[in-house]
Residue frames relative to the residue before (quaternion, step in Angstrom):
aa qw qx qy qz dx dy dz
X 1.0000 0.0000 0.0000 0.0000 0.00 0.00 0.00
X 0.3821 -0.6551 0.5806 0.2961 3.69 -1.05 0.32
X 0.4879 -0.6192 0.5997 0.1374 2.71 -1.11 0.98
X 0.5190 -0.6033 0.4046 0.4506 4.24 -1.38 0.40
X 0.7046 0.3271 -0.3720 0.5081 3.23 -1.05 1.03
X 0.4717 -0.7016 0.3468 0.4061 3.91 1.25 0.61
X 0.4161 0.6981 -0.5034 0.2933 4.13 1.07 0.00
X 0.2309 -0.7934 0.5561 0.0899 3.43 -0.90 0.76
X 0.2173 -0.7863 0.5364 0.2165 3.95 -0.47 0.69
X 0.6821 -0.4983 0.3068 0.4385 3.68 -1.22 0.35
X 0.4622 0.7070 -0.3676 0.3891 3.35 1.51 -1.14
X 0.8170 0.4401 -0.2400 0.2850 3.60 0.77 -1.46
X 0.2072 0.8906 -0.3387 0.2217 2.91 1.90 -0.18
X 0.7113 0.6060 0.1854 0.3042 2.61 0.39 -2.66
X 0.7919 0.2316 -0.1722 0.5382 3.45 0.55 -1.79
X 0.4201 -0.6451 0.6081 -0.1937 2.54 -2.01 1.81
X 0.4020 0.8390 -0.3306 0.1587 3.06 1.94 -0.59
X 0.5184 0.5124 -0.3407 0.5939 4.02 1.61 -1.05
X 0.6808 0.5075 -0.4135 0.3286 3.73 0.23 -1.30
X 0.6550 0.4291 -0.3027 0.5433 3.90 1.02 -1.00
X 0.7387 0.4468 -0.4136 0.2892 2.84 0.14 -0.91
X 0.6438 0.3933 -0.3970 0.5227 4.21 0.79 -0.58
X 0.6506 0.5866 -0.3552 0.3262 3.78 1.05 -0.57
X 0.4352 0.6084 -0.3123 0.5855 3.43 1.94 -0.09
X 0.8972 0.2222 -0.2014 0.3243 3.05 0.17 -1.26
X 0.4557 0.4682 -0.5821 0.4839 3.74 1.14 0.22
X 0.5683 0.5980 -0.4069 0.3923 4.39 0.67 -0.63
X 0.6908 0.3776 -0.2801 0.5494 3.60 1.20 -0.74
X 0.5972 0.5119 -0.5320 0.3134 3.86 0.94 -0.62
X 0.6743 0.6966 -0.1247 0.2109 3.06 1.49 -1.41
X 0.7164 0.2399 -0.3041 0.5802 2.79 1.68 -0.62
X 0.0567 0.7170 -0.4714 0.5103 3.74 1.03 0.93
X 0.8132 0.3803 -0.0401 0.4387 3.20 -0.67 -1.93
X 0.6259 0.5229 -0.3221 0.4808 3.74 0.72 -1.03
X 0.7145 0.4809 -0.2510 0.4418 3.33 0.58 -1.25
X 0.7205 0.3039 -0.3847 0.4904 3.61 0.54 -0.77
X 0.4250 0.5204 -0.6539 0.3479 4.11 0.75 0.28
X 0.5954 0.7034 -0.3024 0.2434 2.82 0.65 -1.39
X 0.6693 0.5705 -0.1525 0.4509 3.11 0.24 -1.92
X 0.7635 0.3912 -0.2141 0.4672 3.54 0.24 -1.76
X 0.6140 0.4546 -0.3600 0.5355 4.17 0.95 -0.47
X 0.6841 0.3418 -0.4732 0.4373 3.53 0.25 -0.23
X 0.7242 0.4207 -0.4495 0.3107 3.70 0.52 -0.85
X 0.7695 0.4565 -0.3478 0.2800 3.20 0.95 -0.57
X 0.3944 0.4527 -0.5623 0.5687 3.82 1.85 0.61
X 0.6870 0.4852 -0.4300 0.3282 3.61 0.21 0.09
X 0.3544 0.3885 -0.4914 0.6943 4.03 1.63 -0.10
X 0.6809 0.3313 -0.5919 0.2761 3.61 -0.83 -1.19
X 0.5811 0.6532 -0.2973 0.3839 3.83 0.34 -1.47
X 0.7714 0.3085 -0.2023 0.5185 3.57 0.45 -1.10
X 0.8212 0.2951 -0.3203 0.3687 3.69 0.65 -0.14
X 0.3709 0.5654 -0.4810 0.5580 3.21 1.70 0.41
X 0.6957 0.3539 -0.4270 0.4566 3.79 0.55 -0.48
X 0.4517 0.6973 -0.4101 0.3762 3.67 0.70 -0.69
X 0.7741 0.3539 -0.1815 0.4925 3.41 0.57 -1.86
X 0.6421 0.5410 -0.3431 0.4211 3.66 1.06 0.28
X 0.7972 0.1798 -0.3580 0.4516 2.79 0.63 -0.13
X 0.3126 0.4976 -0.7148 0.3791 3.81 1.26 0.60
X 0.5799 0.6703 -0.4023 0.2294 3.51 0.22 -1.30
X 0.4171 0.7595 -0.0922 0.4906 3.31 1.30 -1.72
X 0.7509 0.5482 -0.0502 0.3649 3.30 -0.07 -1.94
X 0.7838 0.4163 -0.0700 0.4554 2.64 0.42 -2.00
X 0.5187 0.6595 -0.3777 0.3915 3.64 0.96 -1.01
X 0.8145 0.4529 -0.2266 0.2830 2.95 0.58 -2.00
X 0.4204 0.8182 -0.2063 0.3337 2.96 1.81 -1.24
X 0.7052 0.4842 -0.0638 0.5140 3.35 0.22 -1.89
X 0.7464 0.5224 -0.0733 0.4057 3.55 0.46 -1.52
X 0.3461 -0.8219 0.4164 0.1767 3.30 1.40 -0.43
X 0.0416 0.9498 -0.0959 -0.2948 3.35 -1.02 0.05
């Protein structure tokens, strides 16, 4: 960092402290973001699941339906 008056010390050389610090937080968006794939793929194998059963048992239904009884 620059010090006031644009002078730089050896100390500033060295610190990395901004560089970690955004290199953290794009590692937490990242694993953030993962999670909500996550999250958002399971619910939606869980609609697919529920309307694959749905269409079974109209199917079901319908069988019985048609088939009389």
């Amino acid at each position: 960092m620059l010090r006031p008056g644009g002078a730089m010390t050896n100390r500033d050389w060295y610190d990395d402290s901004d560089y970690q610090r955004a290199v953290e937080q794009a590692e937490r968006m990242t694993r953030v973001s993962w999670k909500a794939i996550a999250g958002v793929t399971g619910l939606l194998g869980v609609a697919m699941i529920a309307v694959a059963v749905a269409c079974l048992v109209l199917a079901v239904a319908l069988a019985y339906a048609v088939a009389g009884p």
